[in-house]
N, C-alpha and C positions, 0 to 999 in steps of 0.2 A: 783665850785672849792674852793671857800674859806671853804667850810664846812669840806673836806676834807683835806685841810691844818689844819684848827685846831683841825683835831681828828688825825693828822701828829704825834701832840708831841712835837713839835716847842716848843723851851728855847721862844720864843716871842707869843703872838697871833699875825697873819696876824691884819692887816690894811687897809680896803681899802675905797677906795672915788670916789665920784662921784660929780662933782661941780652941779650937777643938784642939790643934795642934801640940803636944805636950814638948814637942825637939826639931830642932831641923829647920828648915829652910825656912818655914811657914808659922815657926812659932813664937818668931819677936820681930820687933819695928825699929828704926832707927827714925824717930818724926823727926831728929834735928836734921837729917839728912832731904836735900829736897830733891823733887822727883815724884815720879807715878809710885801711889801706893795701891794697891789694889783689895780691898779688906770684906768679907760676904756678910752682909746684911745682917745675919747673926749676932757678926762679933764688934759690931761701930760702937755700942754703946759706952760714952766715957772718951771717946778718941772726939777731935775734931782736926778739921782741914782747911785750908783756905777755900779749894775746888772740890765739891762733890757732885757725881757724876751719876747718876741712877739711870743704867742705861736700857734695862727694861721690861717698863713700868707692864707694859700689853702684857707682861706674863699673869698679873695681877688682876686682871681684866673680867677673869671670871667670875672672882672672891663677893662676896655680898659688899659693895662700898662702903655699905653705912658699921659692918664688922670694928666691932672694938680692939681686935688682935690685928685687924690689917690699919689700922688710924695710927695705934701706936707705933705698929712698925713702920712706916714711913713718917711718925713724925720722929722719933729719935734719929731713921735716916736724913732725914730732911735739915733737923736742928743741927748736924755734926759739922756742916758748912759755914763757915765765919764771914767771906764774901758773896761766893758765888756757888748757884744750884743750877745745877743742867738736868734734866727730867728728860729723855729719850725713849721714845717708841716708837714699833712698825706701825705701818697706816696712817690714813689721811684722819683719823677723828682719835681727840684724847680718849684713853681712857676713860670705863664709867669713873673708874672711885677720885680723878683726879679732875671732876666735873667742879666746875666753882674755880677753878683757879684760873679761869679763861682769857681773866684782864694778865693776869701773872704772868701769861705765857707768851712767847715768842715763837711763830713755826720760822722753818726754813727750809 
């Protein structure tokens, strides 16, 4: 995905991080800098964004919904967004675990 962004064209390079990362390219942020940041699910926790982007949720699909390790992790993903949430996934039906959110949701 990132390689793709940046043969996009983007006024920014993407940015992304990984707190696993201890050097290099992947192991710090500039948030004053605006632009696509690209950051794995792991390491959001303590960041937030205007845009957050969770683009796919169908990986999740098989997990037990009601799972107290899967609620958490998408709610600290979920909260890191200050305006706007985009939730993404293949196929024509939500996700089991993101059943209830059905008024919340817009297809396209």
């Amino acid at each position: 995905m990132t390689r793709r962004l940046e043969r996009a064209g983007l006024a920014q390079e993407p940015q992304t991080y990984s707190s696993e990362a201890t050097s290099g390219r992947y192991s710090e942020l500039d948030l004053t800098r605006p632009g696509v940041v690209i950051v794995h699910r792991a390491s959001v926790k303590g960041l937030d964004f205007d845009t957050v982007v969770i683009a796919d949720t169908e990986s999740d699909s098989g997990s037990d919904p009601t799972s107290a390790t899967l609620r958490a992790a998408y709610y600290v993903m979920i909260t890191r967004a200050r305006q706007r949430l985009v939730l993404g996934w293949q196929g024509s039906q939500l996700p089991r675990h993101l059943e209830g959110l059905d008024r919340w949701v817009r297809s396209r």
